[in-house]
C-alpha positions as CSV (number, residue, x, y, z in Angstrom):
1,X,300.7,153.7,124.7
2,X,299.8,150.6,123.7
3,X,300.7,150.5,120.4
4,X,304.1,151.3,121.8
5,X,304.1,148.4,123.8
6,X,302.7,146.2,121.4
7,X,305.6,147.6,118.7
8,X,308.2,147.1,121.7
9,X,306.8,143.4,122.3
10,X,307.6,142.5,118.6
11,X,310.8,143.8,118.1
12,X,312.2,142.9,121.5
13,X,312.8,146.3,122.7
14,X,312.3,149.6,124.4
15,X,310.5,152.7,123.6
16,X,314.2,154.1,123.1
17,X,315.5,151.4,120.9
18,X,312.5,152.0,118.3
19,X,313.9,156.1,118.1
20,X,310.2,156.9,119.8
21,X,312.2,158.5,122.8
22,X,315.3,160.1,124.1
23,X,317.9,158.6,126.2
24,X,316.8,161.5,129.3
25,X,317.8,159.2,132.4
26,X,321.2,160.2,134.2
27,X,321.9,156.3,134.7
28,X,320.3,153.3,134.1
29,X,319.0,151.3,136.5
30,X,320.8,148.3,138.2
31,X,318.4,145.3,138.0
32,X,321.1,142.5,138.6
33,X,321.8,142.2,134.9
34,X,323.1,145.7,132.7
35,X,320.9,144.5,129.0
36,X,321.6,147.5,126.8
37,X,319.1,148.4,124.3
38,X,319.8,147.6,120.9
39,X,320.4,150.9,118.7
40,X,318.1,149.4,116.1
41,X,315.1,146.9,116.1
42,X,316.0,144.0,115.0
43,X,314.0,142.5,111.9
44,X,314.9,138.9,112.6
45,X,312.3,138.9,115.8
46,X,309.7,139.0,113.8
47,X,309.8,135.1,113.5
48,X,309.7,134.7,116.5
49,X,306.3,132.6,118.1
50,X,305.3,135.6,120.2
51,X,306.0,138.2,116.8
52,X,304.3,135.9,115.0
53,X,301.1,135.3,117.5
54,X,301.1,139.7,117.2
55,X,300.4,139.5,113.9
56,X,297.7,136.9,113.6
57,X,294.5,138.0,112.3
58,X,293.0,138.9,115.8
59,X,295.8,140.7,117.2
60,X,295.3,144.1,118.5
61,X,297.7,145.3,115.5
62,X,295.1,144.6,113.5
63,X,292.0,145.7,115.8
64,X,293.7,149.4,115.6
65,X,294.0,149.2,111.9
66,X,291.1,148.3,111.2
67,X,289.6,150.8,114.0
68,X,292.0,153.6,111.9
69,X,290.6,152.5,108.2
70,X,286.9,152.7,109.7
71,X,287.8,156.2,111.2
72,X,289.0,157.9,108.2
73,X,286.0,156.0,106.1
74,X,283.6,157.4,108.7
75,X,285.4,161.2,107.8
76,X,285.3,160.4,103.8
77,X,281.3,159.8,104.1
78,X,280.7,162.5,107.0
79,X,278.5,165.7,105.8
80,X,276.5,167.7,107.6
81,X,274.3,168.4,104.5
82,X,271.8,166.2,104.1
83,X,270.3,165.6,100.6
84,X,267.3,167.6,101.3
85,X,268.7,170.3,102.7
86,X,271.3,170.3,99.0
87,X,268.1,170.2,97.4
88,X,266.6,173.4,99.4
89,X,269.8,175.3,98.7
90,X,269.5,174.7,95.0
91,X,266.0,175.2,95.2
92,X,266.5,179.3,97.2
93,X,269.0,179.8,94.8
94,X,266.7,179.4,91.8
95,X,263.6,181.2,93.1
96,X,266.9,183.8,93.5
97,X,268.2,184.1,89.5
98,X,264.3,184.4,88.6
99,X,263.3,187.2,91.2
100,X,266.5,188.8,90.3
101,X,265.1,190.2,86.9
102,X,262.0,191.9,88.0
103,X,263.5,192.6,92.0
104,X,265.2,196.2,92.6
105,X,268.6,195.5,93.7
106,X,268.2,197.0,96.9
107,X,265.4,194.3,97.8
108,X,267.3,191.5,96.3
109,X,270.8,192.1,97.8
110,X,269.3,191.5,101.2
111,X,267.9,187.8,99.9
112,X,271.1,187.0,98.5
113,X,273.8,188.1,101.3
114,X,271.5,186.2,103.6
115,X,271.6,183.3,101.2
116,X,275.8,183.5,100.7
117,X,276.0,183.1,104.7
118,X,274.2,180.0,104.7
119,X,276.2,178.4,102.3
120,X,278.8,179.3,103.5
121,X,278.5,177.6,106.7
122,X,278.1,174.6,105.3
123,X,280.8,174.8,103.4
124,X,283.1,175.1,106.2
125,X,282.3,172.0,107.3
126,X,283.9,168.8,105.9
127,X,281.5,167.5,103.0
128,X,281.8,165.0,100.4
129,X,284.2,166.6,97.3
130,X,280.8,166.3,95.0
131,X,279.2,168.2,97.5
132,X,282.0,171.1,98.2
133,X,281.7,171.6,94.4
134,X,278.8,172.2,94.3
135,X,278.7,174.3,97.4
136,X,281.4,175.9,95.5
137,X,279.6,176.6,91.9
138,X,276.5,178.2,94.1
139,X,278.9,180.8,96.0
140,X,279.5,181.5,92.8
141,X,276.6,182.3,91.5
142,X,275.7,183.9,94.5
143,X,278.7,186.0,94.8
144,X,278.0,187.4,91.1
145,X,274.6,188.4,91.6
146,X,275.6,190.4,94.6
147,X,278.5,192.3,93.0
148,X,275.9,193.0,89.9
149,X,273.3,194.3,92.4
150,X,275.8,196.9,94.4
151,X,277.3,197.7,90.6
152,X,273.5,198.7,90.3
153,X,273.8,200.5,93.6
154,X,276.7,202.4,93.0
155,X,279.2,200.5,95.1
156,X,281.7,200.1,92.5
157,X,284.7,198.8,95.3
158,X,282.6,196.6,97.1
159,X,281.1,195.7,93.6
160,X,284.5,194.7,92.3
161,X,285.7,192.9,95.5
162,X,282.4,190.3,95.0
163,X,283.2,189.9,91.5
164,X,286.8,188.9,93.0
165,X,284.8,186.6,95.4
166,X,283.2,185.1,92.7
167,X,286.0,184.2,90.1
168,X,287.7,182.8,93.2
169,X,284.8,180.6,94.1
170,X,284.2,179.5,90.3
171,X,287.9,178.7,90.3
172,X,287.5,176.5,93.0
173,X,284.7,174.3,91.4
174,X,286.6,173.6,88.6
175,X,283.4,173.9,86.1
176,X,285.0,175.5,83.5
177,X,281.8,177.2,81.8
178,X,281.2,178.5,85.0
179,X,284.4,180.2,85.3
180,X,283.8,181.6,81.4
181,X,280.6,183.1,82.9
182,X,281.4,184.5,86.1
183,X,284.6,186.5,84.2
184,X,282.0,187.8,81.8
185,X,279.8,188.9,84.1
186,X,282.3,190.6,85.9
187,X,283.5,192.5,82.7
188,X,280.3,194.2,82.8
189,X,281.6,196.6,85.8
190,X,284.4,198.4,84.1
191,X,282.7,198.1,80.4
192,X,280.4,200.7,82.3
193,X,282.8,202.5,84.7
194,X,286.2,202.2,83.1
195,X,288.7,201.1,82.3
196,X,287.9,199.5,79.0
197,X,291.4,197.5,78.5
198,X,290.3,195.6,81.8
199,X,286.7,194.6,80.5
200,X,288.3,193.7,77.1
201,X,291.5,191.5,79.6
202,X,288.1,189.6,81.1
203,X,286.2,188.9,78.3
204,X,289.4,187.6,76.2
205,X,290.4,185.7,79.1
206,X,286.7,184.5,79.1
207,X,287.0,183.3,75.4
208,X,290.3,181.4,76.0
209,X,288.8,179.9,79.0
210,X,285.9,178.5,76.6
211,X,288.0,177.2,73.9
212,X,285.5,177.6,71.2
213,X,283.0,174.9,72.9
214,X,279.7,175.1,71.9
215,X,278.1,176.6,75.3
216,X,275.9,179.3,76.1
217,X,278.6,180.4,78.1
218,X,280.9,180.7,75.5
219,X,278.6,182.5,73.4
220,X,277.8,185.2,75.9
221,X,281.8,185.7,76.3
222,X,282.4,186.1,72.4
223,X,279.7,189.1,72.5
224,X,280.0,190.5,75.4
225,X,284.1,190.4,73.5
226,X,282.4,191.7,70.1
227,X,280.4,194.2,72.4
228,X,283.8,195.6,73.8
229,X,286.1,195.8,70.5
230,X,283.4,197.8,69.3
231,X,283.6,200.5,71.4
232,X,287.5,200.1,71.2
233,X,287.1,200.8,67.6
234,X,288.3,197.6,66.4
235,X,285.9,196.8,63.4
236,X,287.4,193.6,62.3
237,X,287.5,191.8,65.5
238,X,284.1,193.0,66.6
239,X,282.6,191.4,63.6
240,X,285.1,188.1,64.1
241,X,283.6,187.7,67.8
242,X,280.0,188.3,65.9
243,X,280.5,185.9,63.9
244,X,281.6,183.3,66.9
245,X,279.0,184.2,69.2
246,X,276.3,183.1,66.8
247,X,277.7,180.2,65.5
248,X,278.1,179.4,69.9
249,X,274.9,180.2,70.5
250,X,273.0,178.0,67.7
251,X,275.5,175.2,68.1
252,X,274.7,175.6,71.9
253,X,271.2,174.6,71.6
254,X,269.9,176.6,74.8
255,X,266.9,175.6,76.4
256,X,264.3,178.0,76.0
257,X,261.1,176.7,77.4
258,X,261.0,178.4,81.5
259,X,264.5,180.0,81.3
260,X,264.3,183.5,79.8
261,X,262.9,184.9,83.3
262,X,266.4,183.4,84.8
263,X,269.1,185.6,85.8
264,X,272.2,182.9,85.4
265,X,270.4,181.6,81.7
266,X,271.7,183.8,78.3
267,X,268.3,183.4,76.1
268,X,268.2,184.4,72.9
269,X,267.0,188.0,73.9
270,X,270.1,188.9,75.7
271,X,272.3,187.7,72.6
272,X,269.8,190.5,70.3
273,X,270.6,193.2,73.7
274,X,274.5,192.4,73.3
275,X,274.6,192.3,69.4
276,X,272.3,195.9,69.8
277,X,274.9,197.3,71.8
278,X,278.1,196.2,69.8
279,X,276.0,197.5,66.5
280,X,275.2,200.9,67.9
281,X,278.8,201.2,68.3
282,X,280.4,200.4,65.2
283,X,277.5,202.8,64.0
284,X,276.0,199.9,61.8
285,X,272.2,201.6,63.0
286,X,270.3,198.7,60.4
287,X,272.2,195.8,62.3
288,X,271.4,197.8,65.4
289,X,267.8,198.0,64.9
290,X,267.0,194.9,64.1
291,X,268.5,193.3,67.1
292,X,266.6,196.1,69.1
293,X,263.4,194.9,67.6
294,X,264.0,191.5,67.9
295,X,264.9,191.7,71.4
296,X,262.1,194.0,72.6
297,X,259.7,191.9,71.3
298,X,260.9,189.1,72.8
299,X,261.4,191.0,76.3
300,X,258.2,191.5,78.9
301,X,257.6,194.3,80.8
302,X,258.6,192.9,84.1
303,X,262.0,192.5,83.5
304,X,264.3,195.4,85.1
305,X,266.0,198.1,82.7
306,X,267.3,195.6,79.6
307,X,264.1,196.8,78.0
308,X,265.1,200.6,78.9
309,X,268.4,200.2,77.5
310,X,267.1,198.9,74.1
311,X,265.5,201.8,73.7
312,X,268.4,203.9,74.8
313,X,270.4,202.4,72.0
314,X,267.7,203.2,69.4
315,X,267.9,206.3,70.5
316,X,271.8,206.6,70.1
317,X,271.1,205.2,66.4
318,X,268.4,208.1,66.0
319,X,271.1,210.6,66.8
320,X,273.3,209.2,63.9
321,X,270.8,209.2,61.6
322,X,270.6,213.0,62.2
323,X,267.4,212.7,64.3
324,X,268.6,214.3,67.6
325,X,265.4,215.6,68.9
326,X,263.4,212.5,68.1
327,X,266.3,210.5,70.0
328,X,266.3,212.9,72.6
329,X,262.9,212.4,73.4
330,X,262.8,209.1,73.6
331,X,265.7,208.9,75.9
332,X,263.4,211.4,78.3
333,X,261.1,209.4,77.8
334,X,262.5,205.7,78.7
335,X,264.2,207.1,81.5
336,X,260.6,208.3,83.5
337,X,258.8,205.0,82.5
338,X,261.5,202.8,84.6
339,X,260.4,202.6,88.2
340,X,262.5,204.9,90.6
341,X,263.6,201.9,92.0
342,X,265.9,200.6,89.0
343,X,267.3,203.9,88.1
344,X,270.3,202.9,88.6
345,X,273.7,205.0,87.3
346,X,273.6,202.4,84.4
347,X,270.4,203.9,83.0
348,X,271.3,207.2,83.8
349,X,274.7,206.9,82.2
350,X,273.7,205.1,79.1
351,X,270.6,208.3,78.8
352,X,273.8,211.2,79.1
353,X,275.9,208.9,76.2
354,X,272.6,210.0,74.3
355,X,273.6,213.7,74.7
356,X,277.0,213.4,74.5
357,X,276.4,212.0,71.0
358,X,274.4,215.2,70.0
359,X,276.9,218.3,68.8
360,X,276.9,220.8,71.5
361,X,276.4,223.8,69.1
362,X,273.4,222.1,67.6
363,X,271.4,220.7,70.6
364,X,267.1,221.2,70.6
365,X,265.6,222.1,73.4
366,X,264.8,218.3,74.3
367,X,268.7,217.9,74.6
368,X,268.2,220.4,77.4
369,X,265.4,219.1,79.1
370,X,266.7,215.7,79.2
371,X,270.1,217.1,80.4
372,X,267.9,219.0,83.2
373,X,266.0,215.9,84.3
374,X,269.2,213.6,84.6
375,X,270.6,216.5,86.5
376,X,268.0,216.4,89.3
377,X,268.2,215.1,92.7
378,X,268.3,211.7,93.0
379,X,268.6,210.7,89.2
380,X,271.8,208.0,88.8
381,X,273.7,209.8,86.8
């Protein structure tokens, strides 16, 4: 109201004559004298002393202005995350992507969903953009690891509706490398379950979204890319994305020193794990094993099944070097020295492609037995 009054002061008017009101009354008023209000306020009163004693640098004009401009300052700077607490957040979410390796996924989904909901609250409030990207880039993260730990679990819907949490988040940052990796990550789901076109539409989309810039991000997208042409059958682009990935990953220069036990890093072990798996399919068993031995040797104990499913491939390369019992064993074998706790249908998947490689007319007796152990209660197959 009384910037209304102030506005109706300095253009000689009425609320109605500034088009802030309708005309409601049934008659006017008499007050001796019938003054119609002017249709339009009239510019020309500006210069007059008491418009120009309105607009004088103490006016209340300028008061409410200045009141407004502090208002919407005040709302620019407000956050309800401190710096500390951004630095705790951060801090959760690395002790996170390390346990993640080692944890069973059952154990670490809990840590994580309980970790999503507290970012999340904070980034319903209004924070600083710099802030809300960040906020953004950790949901993220976040989001990915969950999806990859009910994959794990067998939850392939709710699996695929985090990984859809996830791109959406990443979009939302605007860090394009982050974006690359979250869509490569999420390629991981139907590369295992199906369907194959949609892991290959991720990863290309993955590569695109990189635009051949030297990241470890970009790397990981042109092999998890190789990875899938491979089992597509297509030779000459497998080798192509072979040939990118590396020349990503050295360009890349990827910190090695603390980050191999990290769960968002791509260390040189998981490029050797990648490269095994693209080389065991194109059926190139020398490539294959020297990534495999590279890898393992380069991979501890304590660090969930990447280790088993090294061994699973040398076992699919022992098959096509015609030694089926040999490979057979050795997937029996890696499959009972993983903790029941990280069987997951991965492992138990990748241990069946093992005898689906053999000939069925030709299968030894450890064919059979690992066939009977896969097929007992409880194993993820």
């Amino acid at each position: 109201m009384q910037t209304i009054d102030l506005l109706c002061r300095l253009y000689e008017t009425d609320a109605q004559g500034l088009g802030l009101t309708g005309g409601y009354r049934t008659e006017i008023p008499f007050t001796g004298a019938a003054f119609p209000a002017p249709a339009h306020p009239r510019v020309a009163a500006a210069r007059s002393p008491t418009a120009l004693s309105l607009l004088g640098a103490g006016d209340a004009l300028d008061a409410l202005s200045r009141s407004h401009r502090r208002a919407i300052e005040r709302t620019l700077a407000a956050t309800t995350l401190t710096s500390g607490e951004l630095e705790s957040l951060e801090g959760k979410l690395l002790a996170l992507r390390r346990e993640y390796v080692s944890a069973p996924p059952m154990v670490i989904l809990a840590r994580l969903l309980t970790t999503l909901e507290e970012v999340r609250q904070y980034s319903e409030e209004r924070q600083p953009a710099l802030v809300q990207v960040r906020l953004s880039e950790m949901l993220a993260v976040l989001s990915t690891l969950t999806a990859d730990a009910l994959m794990k679990l067998r939850r392939k819907e709710q699996a695929r509706d985090w990984f859809g949490t996830a791109r959406s988040a990443a979009d939302d940052s605007g860090n394009r490398e982050l974006r690359t990796r979250v869509r490569v990550q999420a390629a991981m789901l139907p590369f295992y379950y199906g369907p194959l076109e949609e892991a290959a539409a991720l990863t290309r989309e993955a590569v695109l979204l990189n635009r051949g810039r030297p990241t470890v991000s970009g790397a990981f997208a042109s092999v998890a890319d190789a990875r899938v042409r491979a089992h597509q059958g297509d030779q000459e682009g497998a080798h192509t994305a072979i040939a990118q990935a590396r020349a990503l990953f050295e360009r890349s220069r990827p910190p090695t020193q603390g980050h191999e036990d990290d769960a968002w890093a791509f260390p040189y072990r998981r490029l050797q794990l990648y490269l095994s798996g693209t080389y065991t399919a194109l059926g190139d068993t020398a490539q294959a094993g020297r990534a495999q031995d590279e890898a393992l040797r380069l991979y501890p104990d304590h660090t969930g099944i990447d280790p088993a499913l090294l061994r699973l491939e040398q076992a699919m390369c022992l098959v096509k070097q015609h030694s089926v019992s040999e490979a057979c064993q050795l997937a029996h074998e890696t499959y009972l020295m993983v903790p029941e706790d990280h069987r997951t249908q991965i492992l138990g998947t990748r241990a069946a492609d093992v005898i689906k490689l053999t000939p069925e007319n030709v299968r030894p007796r450890a064919a059979r037995e690992l066939s009977e152990l896969l097929a007992l209660p409880g194993c993820a197959t």
